[in-house]
C-alpha positions as CSV (number, residue, x, y, z in Angstrom):
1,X,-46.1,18.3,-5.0
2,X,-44.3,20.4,-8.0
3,X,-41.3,19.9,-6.2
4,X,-41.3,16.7,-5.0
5,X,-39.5,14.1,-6.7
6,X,-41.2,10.3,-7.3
7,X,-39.5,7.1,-7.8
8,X,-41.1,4.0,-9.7
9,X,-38.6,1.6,-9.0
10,X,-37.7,-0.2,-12.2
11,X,-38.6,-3.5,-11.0
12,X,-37.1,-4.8,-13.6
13,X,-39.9,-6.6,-12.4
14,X,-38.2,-8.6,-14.8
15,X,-41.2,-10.1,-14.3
16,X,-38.5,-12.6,-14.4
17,X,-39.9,-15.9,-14.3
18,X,-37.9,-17.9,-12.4
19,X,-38.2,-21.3,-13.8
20,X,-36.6,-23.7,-11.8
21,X,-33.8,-25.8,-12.2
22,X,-35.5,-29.3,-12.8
23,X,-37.7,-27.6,-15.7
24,X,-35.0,-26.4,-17.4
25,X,-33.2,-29.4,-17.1
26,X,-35.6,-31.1,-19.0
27,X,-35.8,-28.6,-21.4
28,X,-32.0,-28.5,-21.9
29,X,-31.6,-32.8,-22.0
30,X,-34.7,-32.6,-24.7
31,X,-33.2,-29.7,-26.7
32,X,-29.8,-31.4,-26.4
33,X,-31.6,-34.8,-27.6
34,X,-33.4,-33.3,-30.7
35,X,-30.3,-31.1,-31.6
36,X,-28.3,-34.0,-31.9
37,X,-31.0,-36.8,-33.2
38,X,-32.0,-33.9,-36.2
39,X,-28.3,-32.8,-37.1
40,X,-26.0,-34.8,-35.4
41,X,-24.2,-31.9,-33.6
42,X,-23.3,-31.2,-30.6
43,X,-25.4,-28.8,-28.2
44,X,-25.3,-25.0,-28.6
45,X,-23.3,-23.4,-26.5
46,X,-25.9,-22.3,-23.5
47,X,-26.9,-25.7,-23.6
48,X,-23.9,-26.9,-23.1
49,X,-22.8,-24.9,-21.0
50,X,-25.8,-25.8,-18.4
51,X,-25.6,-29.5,-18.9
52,X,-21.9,-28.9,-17.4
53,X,-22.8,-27.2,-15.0
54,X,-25.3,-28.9,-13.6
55,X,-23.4,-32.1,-13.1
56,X,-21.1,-30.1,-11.3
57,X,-23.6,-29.0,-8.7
58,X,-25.3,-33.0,-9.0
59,X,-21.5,-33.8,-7.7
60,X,-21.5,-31.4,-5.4
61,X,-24.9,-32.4,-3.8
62,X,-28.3,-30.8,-3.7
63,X,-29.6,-29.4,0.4
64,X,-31.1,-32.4,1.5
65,X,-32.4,-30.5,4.6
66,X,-36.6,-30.7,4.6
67,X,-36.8,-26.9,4.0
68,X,-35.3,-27.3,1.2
69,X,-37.5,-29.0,-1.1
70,X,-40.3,-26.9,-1.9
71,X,-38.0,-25.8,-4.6
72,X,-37.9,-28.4,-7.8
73,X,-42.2,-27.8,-7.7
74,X,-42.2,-24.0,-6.9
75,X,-42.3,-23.1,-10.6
76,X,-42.8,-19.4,-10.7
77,X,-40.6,-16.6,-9.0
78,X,-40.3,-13.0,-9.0
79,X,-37.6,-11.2,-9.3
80,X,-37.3,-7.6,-8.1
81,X,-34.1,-6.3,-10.1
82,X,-33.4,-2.5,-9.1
83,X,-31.3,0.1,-7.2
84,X,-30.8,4.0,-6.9
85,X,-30.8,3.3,-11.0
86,X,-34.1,4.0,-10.9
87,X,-33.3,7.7,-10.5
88,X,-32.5,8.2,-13.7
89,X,-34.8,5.2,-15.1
90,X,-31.5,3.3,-17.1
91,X,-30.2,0.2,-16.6
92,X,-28.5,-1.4,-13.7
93,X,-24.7,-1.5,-13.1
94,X,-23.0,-2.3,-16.1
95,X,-24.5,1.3,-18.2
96,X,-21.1,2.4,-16.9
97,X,-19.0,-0.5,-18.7
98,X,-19.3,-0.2,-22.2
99,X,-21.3,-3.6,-22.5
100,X,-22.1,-2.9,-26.2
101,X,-18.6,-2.1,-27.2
102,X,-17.1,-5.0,-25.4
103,X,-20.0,-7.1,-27.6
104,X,-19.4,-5.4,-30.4
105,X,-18.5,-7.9,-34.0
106,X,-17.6,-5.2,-36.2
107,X,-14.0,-4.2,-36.2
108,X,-13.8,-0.9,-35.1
109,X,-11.7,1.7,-37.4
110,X,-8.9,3.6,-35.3
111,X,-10.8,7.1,-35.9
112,X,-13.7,5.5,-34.3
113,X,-12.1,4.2,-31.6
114,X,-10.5,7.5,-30.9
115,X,-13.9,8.8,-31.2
116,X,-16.1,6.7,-28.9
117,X,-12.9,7.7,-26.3
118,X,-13.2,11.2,-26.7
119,X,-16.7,11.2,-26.8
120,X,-17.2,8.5,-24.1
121,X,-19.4,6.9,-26.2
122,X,-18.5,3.1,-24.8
123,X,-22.2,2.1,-25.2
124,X,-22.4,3.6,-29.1
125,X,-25.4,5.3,-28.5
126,X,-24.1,8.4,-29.7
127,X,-23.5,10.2,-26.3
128,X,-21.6,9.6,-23.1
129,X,-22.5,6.5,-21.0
130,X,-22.9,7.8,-17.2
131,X,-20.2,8.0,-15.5
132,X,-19.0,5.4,-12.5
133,X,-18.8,8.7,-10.0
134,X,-22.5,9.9,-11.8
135,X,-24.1,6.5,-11.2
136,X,-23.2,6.1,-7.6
137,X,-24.1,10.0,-7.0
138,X,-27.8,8.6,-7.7
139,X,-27.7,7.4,-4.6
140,X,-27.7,10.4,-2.7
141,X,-31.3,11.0,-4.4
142,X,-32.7,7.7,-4.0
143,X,-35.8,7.8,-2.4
144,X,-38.2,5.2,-3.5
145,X,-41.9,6.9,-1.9
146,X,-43.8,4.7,-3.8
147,X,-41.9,1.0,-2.5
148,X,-44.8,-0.7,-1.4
149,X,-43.5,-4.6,-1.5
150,X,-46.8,-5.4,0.5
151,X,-48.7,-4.2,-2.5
152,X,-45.9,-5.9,-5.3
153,X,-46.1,-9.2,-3.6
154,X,-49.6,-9.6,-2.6
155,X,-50.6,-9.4,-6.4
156,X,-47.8,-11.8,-7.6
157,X,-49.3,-14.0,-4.4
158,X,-52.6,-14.0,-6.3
159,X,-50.8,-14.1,-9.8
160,X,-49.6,-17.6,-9.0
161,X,-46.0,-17.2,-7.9
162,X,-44.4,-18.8,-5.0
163,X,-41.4,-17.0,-4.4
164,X,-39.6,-13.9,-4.7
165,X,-35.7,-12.6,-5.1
166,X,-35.2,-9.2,-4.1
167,X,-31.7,-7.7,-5.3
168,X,-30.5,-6.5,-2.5
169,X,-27.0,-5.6,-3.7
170,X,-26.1,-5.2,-7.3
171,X,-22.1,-5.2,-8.9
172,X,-22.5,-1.7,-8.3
173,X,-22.1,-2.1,-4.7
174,X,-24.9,-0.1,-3.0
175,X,-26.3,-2.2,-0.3
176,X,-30.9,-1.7,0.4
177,X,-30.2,-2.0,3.8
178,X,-28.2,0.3,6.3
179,X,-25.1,-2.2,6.3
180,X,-22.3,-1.8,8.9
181,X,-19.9,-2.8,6.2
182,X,-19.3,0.0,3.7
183,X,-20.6,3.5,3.9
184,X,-22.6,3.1,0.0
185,X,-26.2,2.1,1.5
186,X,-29.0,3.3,2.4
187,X,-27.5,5.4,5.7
188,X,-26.0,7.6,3.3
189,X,-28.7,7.8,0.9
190,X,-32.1,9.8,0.4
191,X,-33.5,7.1,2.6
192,X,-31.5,7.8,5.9
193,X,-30.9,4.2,6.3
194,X,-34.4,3.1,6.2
195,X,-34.0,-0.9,5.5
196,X,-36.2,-1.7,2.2
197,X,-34.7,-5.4,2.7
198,X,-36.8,-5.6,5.9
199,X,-39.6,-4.7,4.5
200,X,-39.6,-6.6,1.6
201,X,-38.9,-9.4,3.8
202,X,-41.7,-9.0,6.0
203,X,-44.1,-8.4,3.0
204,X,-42.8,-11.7,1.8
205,X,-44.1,-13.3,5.1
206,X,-46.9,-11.8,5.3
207,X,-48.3,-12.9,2.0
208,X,-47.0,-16.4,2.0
209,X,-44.1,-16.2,-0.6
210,X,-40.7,-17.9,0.0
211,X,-38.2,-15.3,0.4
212,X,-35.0,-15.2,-1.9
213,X,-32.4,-12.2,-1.9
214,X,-29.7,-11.4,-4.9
215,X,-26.1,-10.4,-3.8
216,X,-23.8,-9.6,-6.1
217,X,-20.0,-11.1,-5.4
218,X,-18.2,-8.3,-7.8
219,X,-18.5,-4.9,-6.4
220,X,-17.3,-2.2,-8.4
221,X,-17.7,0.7,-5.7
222,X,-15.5,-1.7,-3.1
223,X,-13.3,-2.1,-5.5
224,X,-13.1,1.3,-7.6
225,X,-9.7,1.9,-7.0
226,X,-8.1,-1.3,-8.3
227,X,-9.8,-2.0,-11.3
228,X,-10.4,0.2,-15.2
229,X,-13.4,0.9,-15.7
230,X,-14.9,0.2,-19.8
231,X,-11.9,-0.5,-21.6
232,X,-10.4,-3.3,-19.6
233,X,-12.5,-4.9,-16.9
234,X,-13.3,-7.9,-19.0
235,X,-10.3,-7.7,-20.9
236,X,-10.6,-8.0,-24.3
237,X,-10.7,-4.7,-25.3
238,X,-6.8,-4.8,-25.4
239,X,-6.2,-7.5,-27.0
240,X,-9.1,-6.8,-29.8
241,X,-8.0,-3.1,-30.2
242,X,-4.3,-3.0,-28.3
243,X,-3.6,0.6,-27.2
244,X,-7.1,2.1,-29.1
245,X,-9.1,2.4,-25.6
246,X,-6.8,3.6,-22.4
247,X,-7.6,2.6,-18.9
248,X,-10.2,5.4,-17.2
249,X,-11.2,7.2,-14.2
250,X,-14.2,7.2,-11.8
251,X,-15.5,10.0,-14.6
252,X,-14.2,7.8,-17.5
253,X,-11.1,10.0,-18.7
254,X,-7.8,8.4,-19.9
255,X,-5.5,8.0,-17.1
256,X,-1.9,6.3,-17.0
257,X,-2.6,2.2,-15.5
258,X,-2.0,2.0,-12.0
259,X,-0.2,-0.2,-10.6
260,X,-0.1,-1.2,-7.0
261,X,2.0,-3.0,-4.9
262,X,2.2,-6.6,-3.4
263,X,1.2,-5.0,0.0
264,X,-1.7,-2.9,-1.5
265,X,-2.6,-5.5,-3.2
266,X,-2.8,-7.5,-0.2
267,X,-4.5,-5.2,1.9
268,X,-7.1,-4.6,-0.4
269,X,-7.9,-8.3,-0.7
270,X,-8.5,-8.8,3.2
271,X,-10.2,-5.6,3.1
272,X,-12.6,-6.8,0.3
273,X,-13.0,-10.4,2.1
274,X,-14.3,-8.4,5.1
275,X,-16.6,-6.2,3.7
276,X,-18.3,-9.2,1.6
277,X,-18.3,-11.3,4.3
278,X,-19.7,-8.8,6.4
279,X,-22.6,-7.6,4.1
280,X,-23.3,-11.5,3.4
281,X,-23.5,-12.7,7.4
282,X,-25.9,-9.5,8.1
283,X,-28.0,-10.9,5.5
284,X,-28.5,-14.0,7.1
285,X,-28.3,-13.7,10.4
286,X,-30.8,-9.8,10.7
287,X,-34.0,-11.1,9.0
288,X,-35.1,-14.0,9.7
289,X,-35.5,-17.4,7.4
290,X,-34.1,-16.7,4.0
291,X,-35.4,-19.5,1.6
292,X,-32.9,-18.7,-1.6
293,X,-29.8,-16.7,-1.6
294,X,-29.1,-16.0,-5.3
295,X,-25.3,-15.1,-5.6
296,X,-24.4,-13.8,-8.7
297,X,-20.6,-13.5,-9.9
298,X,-17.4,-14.0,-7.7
299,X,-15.6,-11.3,-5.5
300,X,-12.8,-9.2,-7.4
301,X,-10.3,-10.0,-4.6
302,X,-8.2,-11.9,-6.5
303,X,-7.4,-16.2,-7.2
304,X,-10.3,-18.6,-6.5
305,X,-11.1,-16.6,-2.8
306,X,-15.6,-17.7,-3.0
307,X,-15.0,-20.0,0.1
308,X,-12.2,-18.1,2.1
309,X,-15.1,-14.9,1.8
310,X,-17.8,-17.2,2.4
311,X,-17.3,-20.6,2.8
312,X,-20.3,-22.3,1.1
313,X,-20.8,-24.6,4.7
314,X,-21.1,-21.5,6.5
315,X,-24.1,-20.5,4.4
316,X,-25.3,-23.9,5.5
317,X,-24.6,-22.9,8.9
318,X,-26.5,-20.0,9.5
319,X,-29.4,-21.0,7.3
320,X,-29.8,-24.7,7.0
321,X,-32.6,-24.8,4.7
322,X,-31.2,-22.4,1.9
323,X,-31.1,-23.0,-1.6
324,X,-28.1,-21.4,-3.3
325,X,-26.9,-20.5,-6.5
326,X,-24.0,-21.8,-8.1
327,X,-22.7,-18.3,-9.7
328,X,-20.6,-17.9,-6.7
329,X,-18.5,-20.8,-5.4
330,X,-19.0,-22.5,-8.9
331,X,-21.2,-25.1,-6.9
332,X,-24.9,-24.9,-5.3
333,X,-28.2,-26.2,-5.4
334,X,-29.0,-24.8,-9.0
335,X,-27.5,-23.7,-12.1
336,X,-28.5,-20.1,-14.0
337,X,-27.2,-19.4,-17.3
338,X,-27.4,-16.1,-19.3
């Protein structure tokens, strides 16, 4: 046992309780009402911002289909939030892009910018953030022994909760199933393609909870070679601190900006459209009934391309009874906001 290595998965288990979109609608319209009967003002910006979007989605239409409305009374969810991060125990995805410099209020001095660049400090922690290449090498060692979704879900079963998301695919773009589409998944892993989706699926079932899977639209391994990482993925950066942070590499060292070609820039796009696409129709056509699919964040492929990846009537198509998120297409059954 000396030698073996253990994974706890990080579970973020978030313990994230879901609350559903009609609660926090009524939370929202009453906050909204006080904020504006006590001050006058208008509603803070979350507030507002989810107000928006819901009449969006109201516009759009909720799934009228009978499988569908279990949702507005399920109350409680849990979300399982993890990937070959767990390795290391640290965050998921975004550790390698700088989140807490791109947040950062206080203007930065030029020595310190210079610094946090030579010392790949982009989280200002005081020592390097792990790399892009570093991150996704985790996934060579990921081996979670001790996933046991049977166990997870049978005590949130007793707990109270009535559904479950599983992230099955983060922005960093490995995939907990033994995709066809993309080589960064579980075949290539510790795991030796072993599909955790399946079981979690089945423990799901087997239980009695609803069964929701995360996908992530951005994918940063798909699309490694076409964007910076840090410096200028949400912009910003260069316009705050205009040639202070340099675009990087997969190991987060300056390197001259690439630019690519109308053709690669092309190709990449349909190659991007097909990947997604393909990762999205396994996931709903290999296991089953899939109660919500929680999208999170569009692909990087370039102009408003959500429906030509995956048209929102196609998700209808293959699952009829599926509640979606509107973080995708900018439309859905439900609106999150961070």
């Amino acid at each position: 046992m000396k030698n073996k290595k253990v994974f706890y998965p990080i579970l973020g288990i978030f313990a994230a309780i879901f609350f559903q979109s009609l609660e926090i609608a009524r939370a929202a319209e009453t906050a909204s009402r006080n904020s504006q009967a006590d001050t006058n003002a208008p509603p803070d910006h979350t507030t507002a911002r989810f107000l928006k979007e819901r009449e969006i989605n109201r516009k759009f239409g909720h799934n009228q289909h009978p499988d569908a409305q279990w949702f507005p009374d399920a109350v409680l969810g849990l979300f399982l939030h993890w990937d070959q991060s767990s390795v290391r125990a640290i965050g998921i995805s975004n550790v390698i892009h700088g989140g807490i410099l791109r947040r950062q209020k206080t203007k930065l001095s030029p020595e310190e910018c210079a610094r946090i660049v030579r010392e790949k400090d982009y989280n200002l922690t005081g020592k390097p953030v792990i790399t892009p290449n570093e991150y996704w090498g985790l996934a060579k060692e990921f081996n979670p022994t001790n996933y046991h979704p049977e166990v997870w879900l049978k005590k949130a079963k007793d707990a109270g909760f009535n559904y479950a998301v599983m992230t099955v695919k983060h922005h960093g773009g490995f995939c907990m199933w033994p995709s066809a589409f993309g080589e960064f998944n579980t075949k290539n892993s510790g795991m030796k393609g072993r599909d955790l989706v399946k079981e979690y699926v089945e423990a799901c079932r087997a239980v009695g909870l609803k069964v929701g899977i995360y996908f992530s639209g951005p994918d940063y391994y798909l699309n490694r070679d076409y964007h910076a990482f840090v410096a200028n993925l949400f912009t910003g950066l260069d316009k705050d601190y205009p040639g202070q942070f340099p675009d990087l590499d997969l190991d987060l060292n300056p390197r001259p900006r690439v630019i690519h070609t109308p053709e690669q820039l092309a190709a990449h796009k349909e190659y991007l459209v097909k990947m997604i696409r393909g990762q999205l129709e396994e996931l709903l056509t290999h296991y089953g009934k899939i109660d919500v699919l929680w999208l999170d964040g569009t692909p990087q492929s370039g102009g408003d391309t959500s429906d030509r990846v995956m048209p929102f009537e196609r998700i209808r198509e293959l699952q009829p009874g599926i509640i979606v998120t509107d973080r995708f297409h900018k439309h859905g059954d439900f609106t999150s906001v961070e």
